[in-house]
C-alpha positions as CSV (number, residue, x, y, z in Angstrom):
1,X,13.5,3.4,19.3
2,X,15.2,1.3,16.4
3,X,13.0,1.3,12.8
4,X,12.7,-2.3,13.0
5,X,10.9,-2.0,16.7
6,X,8.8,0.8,15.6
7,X,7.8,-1.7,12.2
8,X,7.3,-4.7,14.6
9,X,5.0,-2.6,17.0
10,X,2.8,-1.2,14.2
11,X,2.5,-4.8,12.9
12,X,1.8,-6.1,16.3
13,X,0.4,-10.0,15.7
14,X,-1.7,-9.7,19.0
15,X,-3.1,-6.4,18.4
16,X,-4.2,-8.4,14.9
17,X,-6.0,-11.1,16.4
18,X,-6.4,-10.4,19.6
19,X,-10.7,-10.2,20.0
20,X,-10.0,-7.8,23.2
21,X,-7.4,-5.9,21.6
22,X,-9.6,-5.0,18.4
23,X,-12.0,-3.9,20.8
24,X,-10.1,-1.6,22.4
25,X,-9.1,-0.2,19.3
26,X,-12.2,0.4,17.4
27,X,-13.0,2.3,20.7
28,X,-10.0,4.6,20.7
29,X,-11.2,4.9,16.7
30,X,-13.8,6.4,17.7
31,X,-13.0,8.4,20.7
32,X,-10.0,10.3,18.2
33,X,-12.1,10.3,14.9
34,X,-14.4,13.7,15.1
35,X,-10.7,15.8,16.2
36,X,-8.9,13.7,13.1
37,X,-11.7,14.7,10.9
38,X,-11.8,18.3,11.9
39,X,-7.9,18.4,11.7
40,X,-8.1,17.2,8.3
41,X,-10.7,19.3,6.3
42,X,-8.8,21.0,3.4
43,X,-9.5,24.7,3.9
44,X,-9.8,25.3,-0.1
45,X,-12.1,22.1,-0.3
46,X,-14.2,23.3,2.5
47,X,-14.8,26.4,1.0
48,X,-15.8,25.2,-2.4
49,X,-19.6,23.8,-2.1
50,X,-19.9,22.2,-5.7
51,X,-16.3,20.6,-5.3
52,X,-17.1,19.4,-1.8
53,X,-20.2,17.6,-3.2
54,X,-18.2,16.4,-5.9
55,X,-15.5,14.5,-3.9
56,X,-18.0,13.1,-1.9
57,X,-20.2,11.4,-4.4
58,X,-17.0,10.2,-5.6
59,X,-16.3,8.5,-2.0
60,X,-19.7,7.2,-2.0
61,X,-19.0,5.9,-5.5
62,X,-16.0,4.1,-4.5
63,X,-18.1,2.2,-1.7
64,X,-19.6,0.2,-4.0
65,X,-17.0,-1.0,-6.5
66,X,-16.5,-4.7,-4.4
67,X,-17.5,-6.2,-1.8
68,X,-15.9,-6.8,1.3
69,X,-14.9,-10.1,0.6
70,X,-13.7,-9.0,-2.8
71,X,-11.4,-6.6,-1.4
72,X,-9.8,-8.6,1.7
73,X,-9.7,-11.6,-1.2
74,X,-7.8,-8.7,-3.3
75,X,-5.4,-7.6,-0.3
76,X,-4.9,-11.3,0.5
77,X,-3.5,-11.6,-3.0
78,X,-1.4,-9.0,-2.5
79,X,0.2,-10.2,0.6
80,X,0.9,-14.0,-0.7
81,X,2.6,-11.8,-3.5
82,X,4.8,-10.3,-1.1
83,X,5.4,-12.9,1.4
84,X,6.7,-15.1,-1.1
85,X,9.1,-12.7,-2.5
86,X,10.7,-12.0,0.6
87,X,10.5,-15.5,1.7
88,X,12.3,-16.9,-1.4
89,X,14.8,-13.5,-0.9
90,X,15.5,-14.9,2.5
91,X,16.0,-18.1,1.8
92,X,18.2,-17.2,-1.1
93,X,22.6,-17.4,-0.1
94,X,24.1,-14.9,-0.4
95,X,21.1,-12.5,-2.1
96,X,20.6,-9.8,0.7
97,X,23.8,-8.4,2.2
98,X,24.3,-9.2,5.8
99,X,23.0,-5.6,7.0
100,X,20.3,-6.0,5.2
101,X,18.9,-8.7,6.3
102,X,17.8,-7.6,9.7
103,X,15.6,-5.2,7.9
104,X,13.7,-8.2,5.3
105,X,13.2,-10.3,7.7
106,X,11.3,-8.2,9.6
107,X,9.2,-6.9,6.5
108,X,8.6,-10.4,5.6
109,X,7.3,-11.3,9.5
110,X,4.5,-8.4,8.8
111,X,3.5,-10.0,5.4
112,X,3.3,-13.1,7.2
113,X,1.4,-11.8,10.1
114,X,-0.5,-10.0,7.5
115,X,-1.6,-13.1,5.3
116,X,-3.0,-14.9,8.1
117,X,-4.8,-12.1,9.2
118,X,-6.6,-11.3,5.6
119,X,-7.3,-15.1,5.5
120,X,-8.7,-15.5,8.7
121,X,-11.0,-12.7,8.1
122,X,-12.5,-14.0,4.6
123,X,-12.8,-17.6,6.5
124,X,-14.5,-15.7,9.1
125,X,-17.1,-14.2,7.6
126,X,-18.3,-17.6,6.2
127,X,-16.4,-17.0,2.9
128,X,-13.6,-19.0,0.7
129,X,-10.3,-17.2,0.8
130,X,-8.7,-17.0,-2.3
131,X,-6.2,-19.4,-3.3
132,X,-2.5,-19.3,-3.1
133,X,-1.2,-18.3,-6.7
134,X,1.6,-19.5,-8.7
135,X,3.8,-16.3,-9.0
136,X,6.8,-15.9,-11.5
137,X,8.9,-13.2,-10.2
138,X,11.1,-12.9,-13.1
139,X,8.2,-11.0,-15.0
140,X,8.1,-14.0,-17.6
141,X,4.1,-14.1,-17.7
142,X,4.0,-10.2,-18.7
143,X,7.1,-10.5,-20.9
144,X,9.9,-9.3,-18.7
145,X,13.1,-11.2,-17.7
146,X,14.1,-9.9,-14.8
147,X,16.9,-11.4,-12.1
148,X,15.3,-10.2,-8.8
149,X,17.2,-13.4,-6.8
150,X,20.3,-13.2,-8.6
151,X,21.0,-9.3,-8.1
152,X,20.2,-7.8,-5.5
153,X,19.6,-4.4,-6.8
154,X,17.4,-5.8,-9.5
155,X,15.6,-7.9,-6.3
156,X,15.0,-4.1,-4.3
157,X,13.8,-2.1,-7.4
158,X,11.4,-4.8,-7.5
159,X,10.5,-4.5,-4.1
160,X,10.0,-0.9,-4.3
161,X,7.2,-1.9,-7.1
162,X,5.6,-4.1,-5.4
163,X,5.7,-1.6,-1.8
164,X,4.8,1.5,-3.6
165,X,1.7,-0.8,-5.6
166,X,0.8,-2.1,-2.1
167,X,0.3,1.5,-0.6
168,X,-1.9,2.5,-3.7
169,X,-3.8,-0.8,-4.1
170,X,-5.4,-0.1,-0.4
171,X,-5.7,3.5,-0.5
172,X,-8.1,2.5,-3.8
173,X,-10.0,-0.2,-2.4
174,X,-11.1,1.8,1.1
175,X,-14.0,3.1,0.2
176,X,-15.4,-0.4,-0.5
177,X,-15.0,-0.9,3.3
178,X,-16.3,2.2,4.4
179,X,-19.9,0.2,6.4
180,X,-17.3,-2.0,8.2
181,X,-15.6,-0.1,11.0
182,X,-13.6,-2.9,12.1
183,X,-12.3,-4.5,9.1
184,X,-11.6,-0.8,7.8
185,X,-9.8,0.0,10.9
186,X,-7.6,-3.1,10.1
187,X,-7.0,-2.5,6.8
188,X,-5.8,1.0,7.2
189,X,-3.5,-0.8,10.3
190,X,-1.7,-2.6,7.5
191,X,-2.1,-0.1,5.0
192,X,0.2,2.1,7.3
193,X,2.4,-0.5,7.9
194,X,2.6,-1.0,4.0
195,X,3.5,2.7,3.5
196,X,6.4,2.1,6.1
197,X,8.0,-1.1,4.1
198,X,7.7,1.4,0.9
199,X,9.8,4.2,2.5
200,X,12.3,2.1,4.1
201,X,13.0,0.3,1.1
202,X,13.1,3.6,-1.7
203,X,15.3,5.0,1.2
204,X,17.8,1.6,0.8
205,X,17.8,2.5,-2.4
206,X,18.7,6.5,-2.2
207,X,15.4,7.4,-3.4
208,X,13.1,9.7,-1.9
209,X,11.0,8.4,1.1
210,X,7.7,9.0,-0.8
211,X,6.9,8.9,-4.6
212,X,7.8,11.7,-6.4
213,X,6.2,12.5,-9.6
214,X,4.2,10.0,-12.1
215,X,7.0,8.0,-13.7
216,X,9.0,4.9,-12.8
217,X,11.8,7.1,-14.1
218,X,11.5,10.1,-11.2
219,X,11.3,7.0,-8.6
220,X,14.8,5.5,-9.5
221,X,12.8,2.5,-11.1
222,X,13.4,1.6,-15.7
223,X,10.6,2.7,-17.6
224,X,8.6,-0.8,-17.5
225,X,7.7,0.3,-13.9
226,X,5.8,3.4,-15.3
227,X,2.0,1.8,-14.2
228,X,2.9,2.0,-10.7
229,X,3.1,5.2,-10.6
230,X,0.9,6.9,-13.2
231,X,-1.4,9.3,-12.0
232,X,1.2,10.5,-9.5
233,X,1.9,13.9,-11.0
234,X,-1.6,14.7,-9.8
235,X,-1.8,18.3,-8.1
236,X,-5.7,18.6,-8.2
237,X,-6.9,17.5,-4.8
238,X,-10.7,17.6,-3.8
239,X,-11.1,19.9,-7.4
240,X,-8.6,22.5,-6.6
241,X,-5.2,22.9,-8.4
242,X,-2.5,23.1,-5.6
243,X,-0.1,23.4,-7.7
244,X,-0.2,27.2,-8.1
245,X,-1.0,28.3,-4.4
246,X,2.4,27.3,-2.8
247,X,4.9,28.7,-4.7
248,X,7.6,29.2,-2.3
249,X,6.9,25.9,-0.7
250,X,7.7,23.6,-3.9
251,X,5.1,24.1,-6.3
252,X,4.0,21.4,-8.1
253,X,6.4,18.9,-7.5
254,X,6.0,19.4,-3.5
255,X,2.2,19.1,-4.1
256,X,2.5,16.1,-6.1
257,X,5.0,14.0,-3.0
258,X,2.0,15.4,-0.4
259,X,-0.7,13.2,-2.1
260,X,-0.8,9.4,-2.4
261,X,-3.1,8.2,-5.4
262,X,-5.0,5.2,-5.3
263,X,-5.0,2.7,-7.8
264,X,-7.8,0.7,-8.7
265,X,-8.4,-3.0,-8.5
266,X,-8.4,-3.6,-12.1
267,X,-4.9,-1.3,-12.1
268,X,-3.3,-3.1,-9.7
269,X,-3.9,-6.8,-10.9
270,X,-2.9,-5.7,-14.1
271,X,0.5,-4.7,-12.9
272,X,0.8,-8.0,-9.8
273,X,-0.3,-9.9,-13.0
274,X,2.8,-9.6,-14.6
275,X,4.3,-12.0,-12.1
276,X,1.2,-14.1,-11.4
277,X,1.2,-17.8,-13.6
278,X,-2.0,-19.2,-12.6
C-alpha cells in the first residue's frame, strides 16, 4: 500500500461523518483502551508515587484550560490556515513540481475534509464556528517577507512549520477534551493524520521524520522558526530524566525525537499569528 492510500484511509471522509461509523469507532475505543493503557505505563513513572501524582494533576490541569468549543474553534483555525495554503500552493503554475503534486493534493483533501468536520461539530453543538481569517502567508503581519508561492523550497519549509505546529497545537489542547469521548476520539483521528502530513513533508525535505531537538536550526528550518520547536530538547518525561538511562541507545538526543511536546494555545496563535491579518 502507496503513502498516499494509507493518508487517504486515515483521513477517511465517511469514517468523519458518518453517525454509524463514529459509533462503531468509539466502541472499538473502548474495547482496545484498558490493553493501550496497560501497554503504555512508563515503568520509571510507575514506580515513582509523588511523580505519578504530579503528572496527573498536571493532566487534570490541562482539562480545564478551554472549553470544548474553544478548542475545536482553535483547531478549526488551524485547519482554514492550512487548507488555504495548500489550496493557493495548488492553484499556483508552476509552484509544486509535477511529482509533487500527487502528494499536496492529497494533504490538502484531508485539510478540507478536516475543516468541514471541525465546523460541523461547533455548529453542532449549538455554537458559532469561528470565522474564516484573512491570512498573509508571506509573514508580513509578524514582520517577515517570505516567498512561500514563488519558491518552492521557501513554500515546504513553511509547510513543515505549520505541520510540525499542527502536531503540537493538538497534543496541547487534549486534555481540554478529555469529558468528551467522541469529539476526543476525533481529534486524536486528525491529530494522527496531522503527525503523518509533518513526516512526509520533513522527509521531502531530507530532514528527519520526527523533530529533533528544540531549534528551527536542528530541523532544517532559519532561525525565525525557533517557536515551533522550543521545548523540544525536553528529556524529562513524567519527572524522570531519560536522558541518562539509555546511553547506548542515543542518549539525549534519541530521548528528545521519542517525545512530542505540546504547545499551548496562547503558543501556537502567537506563532499562526504571524500570518493571520484580521
Amino acid at each position: 500500500m502507496n503513502l498516499l492510500k494509507i493518508l487517504d484511509n486515515l483521513s477517511n471522509e465517511e469514517l468523519l461523518n458518518t453517525k454509524s461509523s463514529r459509533r462503531g469507532s468509539i466502541s472499538q475505543f473502548k474495547n482496545t483502551s484498558k490493553n493501550i493503557a496497560l501497554a503504555s505505563i512508563p515503568f520509571a513513572l510507575a514506580a515513582t508515587s509523588s511523580k505519578a501524582k504530579a503528572a496527573t494533576a498536571s493532566m487534570s490541569a490541562a482539562a480545564f484550560q478551554a472549553t470544548p468549543t474553544e478548542v475545536l474553534n482553535f483547531a478549526l483555525t488551524l485547519e482554514y490556515l492550512e487548507r488555504n495554503y495548500y489550496q493557493i500552493a495548488m492553484d499556483t503554475d508552476g509552484l509544486i513540481p509535477e511529482a509533487d503534486r500527487a502528494v499536496f493534493a492529497q494533504i490538502l483533501k484531508h485539510e478540507t475534509s478536516h475543516v468541514d468536520f471541525f465546523k460541523a461539530a461547533v455548529e453542532g453543538s449549538g455554537e458559532e464556528a469561528i470565522a474564516e481569517p484573512t491570512f498573509d502567508f508571506t509573514g508580513a503581519p509578524g514582520g517577515l517577507d517570505l516567498d512561500p508561492f514563488g519558491d518552492y523550497p521557501t513554500f515546504m519549509a513553511l509547510s513543515q512549520g505549520f505541520e510540525d505546529t499542527g502536531v503540537r497545537a493538538f497534543k496541547g489542547q487534549a486534555g481540554a477534551l478529555a469529558n468528551d469521548n467522541a469529539l476526543l476520539t476525533f481529534a486524536l483521528q486528525v491529530h494522527s493524520v496531522e503527525a503523518r502530513h509533518a513526516s512526509q513533508v520533513r522527509r521531502m525535505r531530507g530532514q528527519k521524520g520526527w523533530v529533533t531537538g528544540g531549534t528551527a536550526a536542528s530541523n532544517g528550518l532559519p532561525d525565525v522558526f525557533n517557536a515551533i520547536y522550543a521545548g523540544e530538547a525536553n528529556t524529562v518525561q513524567g519527572g524522570v530524566e531519560l536522558a541518562t538511562l539509555f546511553p547506548t541507545f542515543g542518549g539525549a538526543p534519541a530521548v528528545q525525537e521519542a517525545f512530542d511536546e505540546p504547545l499551548t494555545m496562547d503558543e501556537v496563535l502567537a506563532i499562526g499569528g504571524i500570518f493571520i491579518v484580521s
